[in-house]
C-alpha positions as MATLAB code, in Angstrom:
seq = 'XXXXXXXXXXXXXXXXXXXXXXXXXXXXXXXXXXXXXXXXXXXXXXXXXXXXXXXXXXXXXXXXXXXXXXXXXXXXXXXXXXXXXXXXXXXXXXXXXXXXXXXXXXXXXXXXXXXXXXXXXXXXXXXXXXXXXXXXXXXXXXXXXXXXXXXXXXXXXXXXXXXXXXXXXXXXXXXXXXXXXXXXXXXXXXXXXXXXXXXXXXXXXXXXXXXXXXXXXXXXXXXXXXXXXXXXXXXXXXXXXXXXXXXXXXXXXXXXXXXXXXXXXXXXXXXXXX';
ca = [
     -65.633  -58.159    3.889;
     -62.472  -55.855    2.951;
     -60.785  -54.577    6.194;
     -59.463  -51.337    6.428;
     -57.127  -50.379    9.335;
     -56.856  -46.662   10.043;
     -53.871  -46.462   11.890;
     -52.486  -42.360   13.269;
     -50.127  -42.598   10.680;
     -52.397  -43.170    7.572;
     -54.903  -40.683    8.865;
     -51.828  -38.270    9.309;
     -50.896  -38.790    5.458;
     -54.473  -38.786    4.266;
     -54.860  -34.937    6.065;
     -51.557  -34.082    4.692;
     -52.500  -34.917    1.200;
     -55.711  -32.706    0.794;
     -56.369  -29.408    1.014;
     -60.520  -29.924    2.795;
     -60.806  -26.498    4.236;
     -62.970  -28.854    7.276;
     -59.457  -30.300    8.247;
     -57.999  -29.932   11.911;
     -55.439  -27.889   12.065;
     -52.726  -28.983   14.370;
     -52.592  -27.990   18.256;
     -49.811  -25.347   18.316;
     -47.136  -26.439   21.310;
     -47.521  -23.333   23.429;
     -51.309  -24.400   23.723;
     -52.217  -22.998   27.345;
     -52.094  -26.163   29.500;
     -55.535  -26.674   31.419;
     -54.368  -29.335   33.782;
     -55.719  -32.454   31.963;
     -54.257  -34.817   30.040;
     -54.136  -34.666   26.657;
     -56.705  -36.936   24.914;
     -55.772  -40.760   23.709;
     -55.823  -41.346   20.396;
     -58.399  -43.822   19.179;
     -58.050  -45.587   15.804;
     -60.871  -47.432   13.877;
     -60.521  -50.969   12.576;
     -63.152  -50.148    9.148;
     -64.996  -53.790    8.392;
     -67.579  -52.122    5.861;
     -68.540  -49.429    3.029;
     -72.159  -49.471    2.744;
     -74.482  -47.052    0.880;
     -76.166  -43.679    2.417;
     -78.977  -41.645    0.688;
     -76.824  -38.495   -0.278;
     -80.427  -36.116    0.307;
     -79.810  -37.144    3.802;
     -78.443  -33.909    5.326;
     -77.367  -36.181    8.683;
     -77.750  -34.560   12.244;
     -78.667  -38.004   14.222;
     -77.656  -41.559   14.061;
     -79.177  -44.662   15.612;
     -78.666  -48.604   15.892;
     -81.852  -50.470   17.434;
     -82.925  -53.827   17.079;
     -80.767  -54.193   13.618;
     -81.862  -50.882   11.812;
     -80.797  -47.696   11.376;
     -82.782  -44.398   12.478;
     -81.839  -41.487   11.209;
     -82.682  -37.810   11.622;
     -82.363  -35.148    9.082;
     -82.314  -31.593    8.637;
     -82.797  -28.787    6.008;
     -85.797  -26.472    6.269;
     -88.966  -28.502    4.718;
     -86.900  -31.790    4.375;
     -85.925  -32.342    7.409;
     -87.412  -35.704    8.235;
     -87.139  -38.994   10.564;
     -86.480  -42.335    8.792;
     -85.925  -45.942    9.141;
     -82.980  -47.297    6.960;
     -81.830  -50.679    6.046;
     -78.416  -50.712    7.007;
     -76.687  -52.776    4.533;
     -78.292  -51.175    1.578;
     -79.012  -47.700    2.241;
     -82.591  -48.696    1.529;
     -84.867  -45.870    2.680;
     -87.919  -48.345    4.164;
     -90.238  -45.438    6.148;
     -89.582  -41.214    6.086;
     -91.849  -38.607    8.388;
     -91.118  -35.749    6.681;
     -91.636  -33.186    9.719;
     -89.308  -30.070    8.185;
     -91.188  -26.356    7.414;
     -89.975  -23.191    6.530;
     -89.649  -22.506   10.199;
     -88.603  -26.361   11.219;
     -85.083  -27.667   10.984;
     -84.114  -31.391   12.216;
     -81.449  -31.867   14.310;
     -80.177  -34.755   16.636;
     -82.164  -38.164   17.532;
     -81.965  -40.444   19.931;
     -84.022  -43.752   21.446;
     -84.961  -44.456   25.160;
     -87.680  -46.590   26.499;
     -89.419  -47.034   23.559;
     -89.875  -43.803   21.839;
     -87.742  -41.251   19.835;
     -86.287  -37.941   20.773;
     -85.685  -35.702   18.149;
     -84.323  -31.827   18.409;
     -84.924  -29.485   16.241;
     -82.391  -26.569   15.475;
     -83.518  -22.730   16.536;
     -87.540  -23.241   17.128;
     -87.018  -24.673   20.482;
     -89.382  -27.799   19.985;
     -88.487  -31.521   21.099;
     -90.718  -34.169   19.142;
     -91.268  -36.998   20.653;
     -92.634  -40.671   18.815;
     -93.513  -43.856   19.657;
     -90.408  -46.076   18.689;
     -93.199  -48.311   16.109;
     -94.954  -45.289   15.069;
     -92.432  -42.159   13.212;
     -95.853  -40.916   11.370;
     -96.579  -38.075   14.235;
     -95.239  -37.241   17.324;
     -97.328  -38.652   20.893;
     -95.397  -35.459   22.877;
     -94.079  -32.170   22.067;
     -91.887  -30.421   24.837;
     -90.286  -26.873   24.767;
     -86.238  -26.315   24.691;
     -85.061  -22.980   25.570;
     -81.548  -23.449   23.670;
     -80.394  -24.467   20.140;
     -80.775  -28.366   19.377;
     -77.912  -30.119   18.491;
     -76.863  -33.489   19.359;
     -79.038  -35.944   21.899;
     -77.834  -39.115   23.299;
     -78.926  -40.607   26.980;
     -77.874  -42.731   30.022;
     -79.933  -44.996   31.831;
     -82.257  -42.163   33.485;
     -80.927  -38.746   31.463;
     -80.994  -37.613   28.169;
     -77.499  -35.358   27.048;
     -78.353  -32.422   24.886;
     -75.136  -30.270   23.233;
     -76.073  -26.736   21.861;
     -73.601  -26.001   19.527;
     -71.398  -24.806   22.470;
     -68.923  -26.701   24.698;
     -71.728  -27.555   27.585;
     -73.213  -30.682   27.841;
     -76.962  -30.479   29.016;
     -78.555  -33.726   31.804;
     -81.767  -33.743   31.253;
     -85.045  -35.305   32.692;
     -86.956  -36.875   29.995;
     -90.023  -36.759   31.653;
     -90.390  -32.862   31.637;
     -87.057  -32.068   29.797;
     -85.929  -29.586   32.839;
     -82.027  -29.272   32.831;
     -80.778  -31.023   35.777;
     -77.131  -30.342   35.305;
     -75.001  -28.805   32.980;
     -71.135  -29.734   32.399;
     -68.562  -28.149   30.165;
     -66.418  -30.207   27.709;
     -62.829  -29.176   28.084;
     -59.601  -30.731   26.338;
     -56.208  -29.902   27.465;
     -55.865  -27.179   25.446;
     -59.395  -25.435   27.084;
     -63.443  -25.820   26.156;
     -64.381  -27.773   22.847;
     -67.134  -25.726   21.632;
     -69.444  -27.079   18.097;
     -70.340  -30.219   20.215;
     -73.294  -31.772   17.228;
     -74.098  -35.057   17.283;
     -73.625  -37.366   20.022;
     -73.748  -41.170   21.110;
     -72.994  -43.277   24.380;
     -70.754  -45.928   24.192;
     -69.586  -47.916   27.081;
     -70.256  -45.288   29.130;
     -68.493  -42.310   27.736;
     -70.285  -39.748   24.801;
     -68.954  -39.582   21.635;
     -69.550  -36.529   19.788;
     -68.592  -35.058   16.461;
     -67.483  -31.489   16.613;
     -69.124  -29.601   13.620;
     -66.944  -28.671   10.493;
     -64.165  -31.063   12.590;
     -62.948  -34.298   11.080;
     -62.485  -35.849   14.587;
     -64.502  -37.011   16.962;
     -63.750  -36.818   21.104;
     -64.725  -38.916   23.485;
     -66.065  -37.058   26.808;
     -65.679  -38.541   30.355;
     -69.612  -37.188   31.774;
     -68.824  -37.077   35.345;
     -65.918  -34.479   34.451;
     -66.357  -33.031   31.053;
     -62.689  -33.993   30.220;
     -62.143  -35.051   26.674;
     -60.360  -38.589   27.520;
     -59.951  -39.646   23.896;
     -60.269  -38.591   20.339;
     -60.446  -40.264   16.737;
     -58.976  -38.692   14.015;
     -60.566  -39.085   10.743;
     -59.003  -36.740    8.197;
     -59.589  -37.279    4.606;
     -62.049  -40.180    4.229;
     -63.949  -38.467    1.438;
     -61.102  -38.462   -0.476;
     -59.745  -41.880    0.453;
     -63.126  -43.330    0.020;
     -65.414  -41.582   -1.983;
     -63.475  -39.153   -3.946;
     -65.093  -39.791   -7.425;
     -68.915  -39.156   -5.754;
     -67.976  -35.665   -3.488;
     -70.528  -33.235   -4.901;
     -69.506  -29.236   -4.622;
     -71.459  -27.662   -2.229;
     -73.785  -30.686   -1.441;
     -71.822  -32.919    0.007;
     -70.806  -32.189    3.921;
     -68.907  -32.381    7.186;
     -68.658  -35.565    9.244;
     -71.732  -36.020   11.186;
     -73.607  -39.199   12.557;
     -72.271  -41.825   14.951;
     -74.382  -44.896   15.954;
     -73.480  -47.619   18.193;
     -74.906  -51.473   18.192;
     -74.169  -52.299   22.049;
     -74.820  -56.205   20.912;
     -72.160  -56.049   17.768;
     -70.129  -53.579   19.285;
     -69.741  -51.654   15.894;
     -69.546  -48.436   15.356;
     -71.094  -46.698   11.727;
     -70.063  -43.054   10.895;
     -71.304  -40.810    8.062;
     -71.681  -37.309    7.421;
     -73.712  -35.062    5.501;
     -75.152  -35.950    2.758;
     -72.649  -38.860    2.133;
     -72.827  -41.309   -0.628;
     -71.314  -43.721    2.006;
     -71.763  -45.054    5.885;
     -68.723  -46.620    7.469;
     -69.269  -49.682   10.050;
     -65.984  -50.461   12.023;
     -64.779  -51.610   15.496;
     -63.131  -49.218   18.207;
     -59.433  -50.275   18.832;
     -59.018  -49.341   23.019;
];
């Protein structure tokens, strides 16, 4: 397999050389300081290009057992699937989108499936071998964005900078931590994932992702991925279809990371360089 090496300086050139309106701008110097240190950068080592289903409008991204679960969104399409990583393959879909339902974030603890939805404050809950209909339903009183878990929590982000710890046998909030750089909160947390014990999260319409100490809140590191639709995919980037950087999943076993976004013709699996 090709290996691709996306060093600070590439990713600097890439974001230098196209005009995405979804690009980072950079920190201006007199940033106020908030007393933390400024994040490490993190670089990707990228070991594969593998196909995505471009109607997959991505909000959550999962690695068990060797496949990939995904969770979409879009009112009416919105759905839950099971994908064959290597292929992009499509193998099983639960449609569970209305005109009222939006899909957002997913995530997988002891045995079943956790997925938000966006403003109708409902929490489906599956069986992990059964996607067809939900076993539990709770209520969430904010926005759904992202989901990820610990050993005994789930995390829920809002679309704000806070970070929700929540019990997933009644989904009360048990605490509730801001996510703060050293320039002051990171607000847009979406989708999240826990590696190694730290969440990663992609910060909507942002072509970076941080990575968030959860006893503090401090962002400890960040990866910088400017430009990869137009280093990688430039040829299949649809106008007004094809979206921001969303999706991170984590195989614990392989210790690979795969990224995607929105509607993406393409899913990236790579290693973490730290």
């Amino acid at each position: 397999m090709t290996k691709y090496f996306l060093s600070a300086g590439l990713l600097l050139l890439a974001a230098c050389s196209n005009n995405n309106d979804n690009t980072e701008p950079s920190t201006p110097a007199e940033s106020p300081s908030t007393g933390i240190a400024a994040p490490q950068n993190i670089t990707l080592n990228i070991i594969g290009i593998y196909p995505h289903d471009t109607s997959a409008y991505t909000q959550g991204l999962e690695i068990h057992n060797g496949k990939l679960y995904e969770g979409t969104g879009d009112y009416e399409t919105s759905s839950l699937r099971v994908t064959d990583i290597k292929t992009g393959r499509v193998e099983h879909k639960h449609v569970m989108g209305t005109g009222k339902i939006f899909g957002e974030g997913i995530t997988i603890f002891n045995n079943k499936i956790y997925q938000l939805t966006w403003q109708s404050h409902v929490v489906n809950v599956y069986d992990l071998n059964n996607i067809d209909k939900p076993i539990q339903t709770f209520n969430w009183p904010y926005e759904g964005w992202g989901i990820t878990h610990t050993d005994k929590e789930l995390i829920i982000s809002d679309g704000s900078a806070n970070l929700y710890f929540v019990n997933p046998a009644d989904f009360r909030v048990r605490t509730t931590i801001q996510v703060t750089d050293n320039t002051g909160p990171v607000t847009n947390l979406n989708e999240l994932e826990m590696i190694n014990g730290f969440v990663f999260a992609n910060v909507y319409t942002m072509e970076f992702i941080v990575k968030v100490d959860p006893a503090s809140g401090h962002v400890v590191g960040r990866i910088d991925l400017p430009g990869l639709k137009d280093q990688y995919f430039k040829n299949q980037v649809v106008a007004d279809r094809t979206d921001v950087l969303n999706g991170i999943a984590y195989d614990s076993t392989s210790k690979k990371l795969y990224i995607t976004g929105k509607r993406w013709p393409k899913m990236f699996e790579a290693y973490i360089n730290q």
